[in-house]
N, C-alpha and C positions, 0 to 999 in steps of 0.2 A: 511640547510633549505630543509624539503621536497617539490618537487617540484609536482603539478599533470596537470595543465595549462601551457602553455607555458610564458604567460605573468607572470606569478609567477615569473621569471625571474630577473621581471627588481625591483621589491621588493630583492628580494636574490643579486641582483648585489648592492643595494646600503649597503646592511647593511654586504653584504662579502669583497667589496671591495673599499667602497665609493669612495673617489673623484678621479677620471682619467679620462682620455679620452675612451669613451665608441666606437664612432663612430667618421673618418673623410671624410671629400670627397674635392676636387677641386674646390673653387672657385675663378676667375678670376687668376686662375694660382696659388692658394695658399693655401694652406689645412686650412681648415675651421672644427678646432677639434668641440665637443660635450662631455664635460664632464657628470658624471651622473646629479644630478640636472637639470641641462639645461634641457637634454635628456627627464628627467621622467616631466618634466614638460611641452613639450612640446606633447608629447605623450598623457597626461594627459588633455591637454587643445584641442586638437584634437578629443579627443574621445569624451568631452562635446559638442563639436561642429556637431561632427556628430550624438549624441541625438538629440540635436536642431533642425537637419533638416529630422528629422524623423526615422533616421536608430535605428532600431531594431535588438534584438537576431535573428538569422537566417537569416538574410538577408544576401546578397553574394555583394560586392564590387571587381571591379576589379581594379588591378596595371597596367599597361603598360610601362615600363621606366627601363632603362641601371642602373646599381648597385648603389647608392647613400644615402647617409643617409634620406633622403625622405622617400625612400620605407622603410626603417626602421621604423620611427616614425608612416609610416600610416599602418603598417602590425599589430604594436602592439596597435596602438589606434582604430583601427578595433575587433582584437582577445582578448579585455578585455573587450567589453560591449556584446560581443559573437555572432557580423557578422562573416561574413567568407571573405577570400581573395581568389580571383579568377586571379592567375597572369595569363598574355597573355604575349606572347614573339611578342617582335617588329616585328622579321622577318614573323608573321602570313600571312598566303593569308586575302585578303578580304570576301572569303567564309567562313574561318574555324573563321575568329573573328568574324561574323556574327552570325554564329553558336553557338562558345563559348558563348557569351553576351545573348541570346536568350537562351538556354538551362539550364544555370544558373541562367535565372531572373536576371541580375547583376540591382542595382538598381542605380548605382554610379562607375565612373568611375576617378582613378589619371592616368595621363601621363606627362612623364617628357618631352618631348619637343614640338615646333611647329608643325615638319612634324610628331611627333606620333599622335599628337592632329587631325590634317588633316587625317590621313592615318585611326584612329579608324574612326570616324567621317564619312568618304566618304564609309565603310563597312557598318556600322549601317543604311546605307540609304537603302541598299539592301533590307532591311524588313521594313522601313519606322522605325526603331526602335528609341526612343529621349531618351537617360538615361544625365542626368549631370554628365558631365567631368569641371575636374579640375586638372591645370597643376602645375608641378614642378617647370621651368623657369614661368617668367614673360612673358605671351606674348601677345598682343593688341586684344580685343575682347574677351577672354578665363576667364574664372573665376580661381584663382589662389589659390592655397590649404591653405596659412596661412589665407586666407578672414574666414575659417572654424578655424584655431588656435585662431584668435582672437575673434571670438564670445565666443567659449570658454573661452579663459581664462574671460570675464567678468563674467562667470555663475557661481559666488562662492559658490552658495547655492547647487550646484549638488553634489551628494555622491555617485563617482563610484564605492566605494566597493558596496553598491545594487545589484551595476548591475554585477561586478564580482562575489560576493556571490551566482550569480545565474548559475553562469554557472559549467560546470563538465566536468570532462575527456574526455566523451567518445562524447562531444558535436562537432559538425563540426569546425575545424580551417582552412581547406584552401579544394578546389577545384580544383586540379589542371590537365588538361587536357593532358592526352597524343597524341601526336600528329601520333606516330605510323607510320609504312612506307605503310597502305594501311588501307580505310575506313573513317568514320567520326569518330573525335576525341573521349575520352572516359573521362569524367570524373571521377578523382579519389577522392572518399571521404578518407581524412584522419582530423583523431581527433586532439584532443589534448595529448590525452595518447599517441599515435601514432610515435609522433615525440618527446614526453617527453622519450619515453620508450628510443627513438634512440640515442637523445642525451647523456641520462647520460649514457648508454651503451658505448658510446666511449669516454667516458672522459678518458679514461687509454693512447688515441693515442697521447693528448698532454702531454708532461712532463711538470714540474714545471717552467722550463726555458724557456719555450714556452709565451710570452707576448705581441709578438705585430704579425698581421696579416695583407697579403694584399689579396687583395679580386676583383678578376677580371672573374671569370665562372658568367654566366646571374641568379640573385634572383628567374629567376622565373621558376628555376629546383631545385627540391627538393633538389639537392646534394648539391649545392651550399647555398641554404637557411639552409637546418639543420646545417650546420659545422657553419654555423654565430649562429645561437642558438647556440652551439657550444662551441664557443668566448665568448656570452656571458655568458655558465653556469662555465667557466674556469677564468673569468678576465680578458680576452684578448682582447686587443686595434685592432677593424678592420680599416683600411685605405682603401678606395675604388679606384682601377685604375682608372686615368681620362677616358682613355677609351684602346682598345688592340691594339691599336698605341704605347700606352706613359707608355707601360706596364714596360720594360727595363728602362726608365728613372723614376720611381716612385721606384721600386723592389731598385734602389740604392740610391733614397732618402730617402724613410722610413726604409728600410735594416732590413725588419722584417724577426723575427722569421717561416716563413711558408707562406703556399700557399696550396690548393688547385690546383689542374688543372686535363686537359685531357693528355693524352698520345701524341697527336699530338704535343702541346706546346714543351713536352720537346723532341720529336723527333727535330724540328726544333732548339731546345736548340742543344741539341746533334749535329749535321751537322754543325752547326757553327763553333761550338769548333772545331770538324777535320777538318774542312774547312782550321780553320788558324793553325791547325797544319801541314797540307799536305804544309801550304806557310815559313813555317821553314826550317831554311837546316843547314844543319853539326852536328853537337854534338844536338843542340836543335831538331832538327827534330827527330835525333834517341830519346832522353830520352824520346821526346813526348809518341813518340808508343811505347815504352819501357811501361812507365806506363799506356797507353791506353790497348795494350795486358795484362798485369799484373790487371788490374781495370775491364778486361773481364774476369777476371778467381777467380772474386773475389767469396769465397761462404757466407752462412750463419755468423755471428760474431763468435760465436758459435764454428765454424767447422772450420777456417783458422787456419792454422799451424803457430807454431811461428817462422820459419824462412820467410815463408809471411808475416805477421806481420809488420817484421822489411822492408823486401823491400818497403814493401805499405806505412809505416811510411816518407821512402823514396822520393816517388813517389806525398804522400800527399803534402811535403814542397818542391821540385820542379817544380811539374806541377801543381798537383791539388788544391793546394790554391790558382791558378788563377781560377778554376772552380768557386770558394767558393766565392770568390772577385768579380766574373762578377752576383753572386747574394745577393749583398747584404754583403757579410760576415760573416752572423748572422744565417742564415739557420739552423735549428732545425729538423725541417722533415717538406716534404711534401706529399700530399696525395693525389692521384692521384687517377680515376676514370670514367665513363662511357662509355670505350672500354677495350678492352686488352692492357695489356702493354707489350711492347717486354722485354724480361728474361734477355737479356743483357743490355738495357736500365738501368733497375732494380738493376743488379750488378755492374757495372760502376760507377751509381752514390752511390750508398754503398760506394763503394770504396774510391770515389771521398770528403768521407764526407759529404756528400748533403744526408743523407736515403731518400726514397722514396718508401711508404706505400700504397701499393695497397690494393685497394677495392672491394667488388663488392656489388649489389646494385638494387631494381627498384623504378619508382616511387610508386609501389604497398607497398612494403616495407619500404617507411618513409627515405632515402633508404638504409639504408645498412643492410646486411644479414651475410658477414665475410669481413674483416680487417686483413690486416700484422699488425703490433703492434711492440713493442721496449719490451715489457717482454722478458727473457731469453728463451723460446720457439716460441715465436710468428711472427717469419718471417721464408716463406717458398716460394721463389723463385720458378715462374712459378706457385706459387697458389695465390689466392686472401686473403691467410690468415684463423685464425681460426673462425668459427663461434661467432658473438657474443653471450653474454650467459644469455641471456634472449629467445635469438633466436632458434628454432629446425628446423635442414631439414633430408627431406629421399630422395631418389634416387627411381622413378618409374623405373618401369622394363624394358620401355624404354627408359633409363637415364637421364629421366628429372628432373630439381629438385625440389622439392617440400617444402615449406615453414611453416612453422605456429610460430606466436610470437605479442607480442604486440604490435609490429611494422606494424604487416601489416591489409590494409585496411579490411575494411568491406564489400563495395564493388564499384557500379560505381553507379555514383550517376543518376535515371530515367533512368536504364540501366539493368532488371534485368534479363534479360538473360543472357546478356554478365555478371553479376555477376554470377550466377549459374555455368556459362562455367568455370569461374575462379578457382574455388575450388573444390579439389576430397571430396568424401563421409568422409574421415574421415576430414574436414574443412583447408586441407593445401591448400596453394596458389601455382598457377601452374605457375612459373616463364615464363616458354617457353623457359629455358637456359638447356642444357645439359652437365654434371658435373658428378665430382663423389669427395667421399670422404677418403682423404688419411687416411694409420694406423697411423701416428701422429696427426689427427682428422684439417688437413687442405683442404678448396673447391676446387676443382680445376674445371675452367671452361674449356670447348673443343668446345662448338658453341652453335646457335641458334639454337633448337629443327624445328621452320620452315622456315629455312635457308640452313637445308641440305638438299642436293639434291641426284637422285637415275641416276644412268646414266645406258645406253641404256643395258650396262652389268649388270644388278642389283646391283650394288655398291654403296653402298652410301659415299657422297663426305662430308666433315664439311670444307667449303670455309673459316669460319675467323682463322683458323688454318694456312691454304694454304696462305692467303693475309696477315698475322701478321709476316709470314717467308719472305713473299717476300719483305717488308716494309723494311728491314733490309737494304736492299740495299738504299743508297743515292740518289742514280737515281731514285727513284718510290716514288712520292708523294701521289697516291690513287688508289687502284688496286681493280677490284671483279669480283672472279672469278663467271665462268659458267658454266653451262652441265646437263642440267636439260633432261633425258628423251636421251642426246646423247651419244654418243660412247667415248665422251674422253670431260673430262677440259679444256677449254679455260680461257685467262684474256682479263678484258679491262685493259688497263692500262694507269694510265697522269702520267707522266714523273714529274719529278723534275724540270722543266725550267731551272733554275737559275743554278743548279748543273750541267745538261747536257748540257747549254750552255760551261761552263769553260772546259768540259772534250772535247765540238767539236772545238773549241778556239785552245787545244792543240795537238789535230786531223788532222788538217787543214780544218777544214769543217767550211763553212761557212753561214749556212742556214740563210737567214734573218729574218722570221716569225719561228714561233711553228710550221705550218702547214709543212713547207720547214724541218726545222730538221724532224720530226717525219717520213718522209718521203724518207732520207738519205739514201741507202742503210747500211754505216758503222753505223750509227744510229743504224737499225733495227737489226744488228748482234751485236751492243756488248749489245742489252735490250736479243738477245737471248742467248748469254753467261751467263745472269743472270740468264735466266730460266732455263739453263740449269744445274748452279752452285746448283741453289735453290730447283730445282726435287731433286738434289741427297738425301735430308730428307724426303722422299714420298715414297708410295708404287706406283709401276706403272700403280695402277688403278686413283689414285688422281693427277697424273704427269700434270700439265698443259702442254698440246701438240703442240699450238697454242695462236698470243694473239694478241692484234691491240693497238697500238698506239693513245691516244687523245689527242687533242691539248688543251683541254679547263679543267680545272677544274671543280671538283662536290661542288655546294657550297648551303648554307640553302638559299638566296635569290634565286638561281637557281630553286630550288624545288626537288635537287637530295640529299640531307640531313637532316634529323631531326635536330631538334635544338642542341642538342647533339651530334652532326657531326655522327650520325650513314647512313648508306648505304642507299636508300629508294632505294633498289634493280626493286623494279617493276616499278617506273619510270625511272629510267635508264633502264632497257631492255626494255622496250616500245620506249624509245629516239634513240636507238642504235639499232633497230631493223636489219633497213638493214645490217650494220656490221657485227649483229651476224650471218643475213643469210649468208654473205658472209664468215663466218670464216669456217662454216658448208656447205657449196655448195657443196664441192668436198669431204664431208664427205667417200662417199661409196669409195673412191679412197684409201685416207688414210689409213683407217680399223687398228687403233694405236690398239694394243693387249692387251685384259685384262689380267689380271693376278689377284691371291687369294695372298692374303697374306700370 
């Protein structure tokens, strides 16, 4: 079935794949499936309801609420009488929900629990703003989302094809604000073509064997939302995390097929696994690293020799099917997304049987722009994969990369400067990523166009290069580098806690607090062993020279990360100031030597 709507969908899901489980989520401890029928029919009896109470074409509805089959049924019974969905991530300030709700017109608002209910609610006072919210749980006082299912289903005489007939591709389906690490948010108009073009452009990522999905990155980031569009233009059963606590205990009850995630996830996957390999000893200990080094040296499918092969086949059925086993044992691929992935991460778990399929992506984009893939060409370790091919980009001259497809937006929605900025003269989109394009026609990213920085020797520096190397290390949980305007690179760096605890354990150091370690003298010398293991990949103009120790994590409730765990570098050096003057005090002393490459 040609799809041009996104809700076209859920028509194509019943007559491609009729009865199954479409969606499930956690109730009272107990997966609470949604076969199709159920599904279209509640969907269907929502959308009459929200006629009923006035929503019209164009109007803007906002989501607020943690992944669940809810936000399913009211994204689609929104985007087929032709509102829009304006998701907010829970973690928002009270300023930028303010913001968002009021810049959108939002006319109507779903939250899935109490404190969201309270936390929107006490922002909206900030401008005296009154929209109706309606919650997901039941909660005392609150008007609750099936009050709107059940008006619905009584309205037999409604004929929502009308109101689908009326709508077209290029009409608004969602709103979705980027939060960005400096400024007032920006709303992104994306269509319906948009995200139709995105999805069926990567239906080649899942195979045939790919059937059931769990589903734990926030709905209300594009990445996460398309790939569930996804799921459903493939057949595929999503299972919702209760929540990222109970992630590892759901991953091996429902023992699906895949996953999305970030990079961080399975960095912390990864550190586990050695963790209890370093607590093996004799024969097991060696085969561990036996097949950990061998599972580092893994390359392309493609390109491994077949005396490889056979070791790896090896190293699969002694170690690594406990990899397989600690997810599920059903693992198909996953597809990982909205930072850099480390290249060894990458091949390890190749190796490991676990493929993992990088991306890259913005929300401008719908989002993805190139994809690894499982075609006989299409993984390229260390690139983000081949373009997809509806997709085109070119490389400006100052290596940025430059977009155009029917993926990408239009532009910001009451925004049209900042749209005009967005796009050069011939209509590509300016990522703000710098890249380049391999002769086997894979992207490869190298940093943020305004993220690199120029230091006091004209050099310019690409910090997620420098902090992606040093991440490698166990000991370093969140690093960003600096040296904007100075003579030499410095890091902040938060330590691994729980790692650097066991390694001063077996140290003899006894620090009681984070503040006590980080402060250790041995502490500070074996973080500078790392820096110094870790320059040796650097030219000595990018060499981190210097770096400081924090005790405290960078987290999205904090305000030092986008929702997407990206860096909001300018409030962190605003937070760190003193530090950094002090890292630079005795700069003129130092005088660390430039060098040209």
């Amino acid at each position: 079935m040609a799809l041009s709507r996104v809700f076209d969908l859920l028509s194509n899901y019943k007559s491609s794949f009729g009865q199954k489980t479409v969606v499930a989520g956690k109730e009272g401890g107990k997966w609470m499936c949604y076969e199709t029928d159920h599904f279209l029919q509640i969907v269907d009896n929502l959308s009459k309801g929200l006629l009923n109470l006035g929503i019209k074409k164009g109007d803007k509805l906002a989501i607020m609420s943690a992944n669940r089959p809810e936000w399913n049924f009211t994204d689609f019974a929104i985007n087929q009488i032709g509102a829009a969905v304006v998701p907010l991530y829970p973690t928002l300030s009270d300023h930028d929900l303010n913001y968002i709700t009021e810049n959108a017109e939002v006319k109507m608002a779903f939250v899935g629990t109490s404190d969201l209910a309270k936390k929107l609610k006490t922002a909206l006072t900030l401008h005296n703003l009154d929209i109706p919210l309606y919650t997901f749980d039941k909660v005392e006082g609150e008007k609750y989302w099936k009050e709107i299912e059940e008006i619905g289903a009584s309205l037999t005489t409604v004929d929502l094809d009308v109101y689908r007939n009326d709508i077209h591709e290029d009409d608004l389906l969602t709103l979705i604000y980027t939060s960005g690490t400096t400024g007032s948010p920006k709303g992104v108009f994306l269509s319906h073509k948009n995200l139709v073009s995105n999805f069926t452009d990567c239906a080649h990522l899942l195979p045939e064997n790919y059937k059931t999905a769990i589903s734990f990155l926030p709905l209300c980031h594009i990445f996460e939302r398309m790939v569930v569009y996804l799921y459903f233009y493939k057949g595929i059963s999503v299972y919702y995390a209760e929540n990222m606590d109970t992630i590892v205990a759901d991953i091996n009850d429902v023992k699906p097929n895949g996953f999305t995630t970030v990079p961080r996830v399975l960095e912390k996957v990864y550190d586990k696994i050695v963790d209890k390999g370093k607590a093996l000893t004799g024969i097991k200990h060696a085969l561990f690293f036996w097949a950990l080094d061998l599972g580092l040296k893994f390359k392309e499918p493609r390109k491994n020799s077949f005396f490889y092969k056979i070791k790896l086949a090896i190293a699969r059925k002694l170690i690594f099917k406990k990899w397989q086993m600690a997810l599920g044992g059903n693992i198909v691929g996953i597809i990982s997304g909205g930072a850099a992935l480390q290249e060894r991460l990458a091949r390890v778990f190749w190796a490991a049987g676990i493929p993992v399929l990088e991306g890259y992506g913005l929300t401008e984009t719908s989002p993805v722009i190139a994809v690894n893939n499982f075609e006989r060409n299409g993984l390229g370790f260390g690139t983000v994969g081949p373009l997809l091919k509806s997709v085109k980009v070119k490389i400006a001259s100052d290596g940025e990369i430059l977009c155009k497809g029917p993926n990408v937006t239009k532009g910001y929605y009451k925004n049209d400067e900042a749209t005009r900025e967005a796009f050069d003269e011939d209509g590509y989109f300016k990522t703000g990523d710098i890249g380049e394009l391999t002769t086997e026609g894979f992207l490869r990213i190298t940093d943020r166009k305004k993220e690199m920085f120029k230091t006091a020797g004209g050099k310019y520096v690409a910090p997620q290069i420098i902090e992606n190397k040093f991440m490698e290390s166990t000991l370093i949980a969140q690093i960003m580098v600096i040296g904007e305007g100075k003579r030499f690179p410095a890091a902040l760096i938060v330590p691994a806690f729980e790692e650097l605890k066991k390694w001063a354990g077996k140290n003899g150091i006894s620090g009681s607090t984070k503040e006590d370690l980080i402060k250790d003298p041995k502490v500070i010398e074996k973080y500078q062993h790392v820096l110094d293991k870790t320059n040796e990949s650097f030219g000595h103009w990018e060499q981190v020279k210097k770096f400081v120790l924090l005790p405290n994590e960078w987290t999205i409730d904090g305000g030092e990360l986008t929702p997407k765990l990206s860096l909001k570098r300018k409030v962190i050096l605003e937070r760190t100031k003193e530090l950094i003057d002090h890292i630079y005090s005795d700069e003129h002393d130092q005088k660390p030597r430039e060098q040209h490459p």
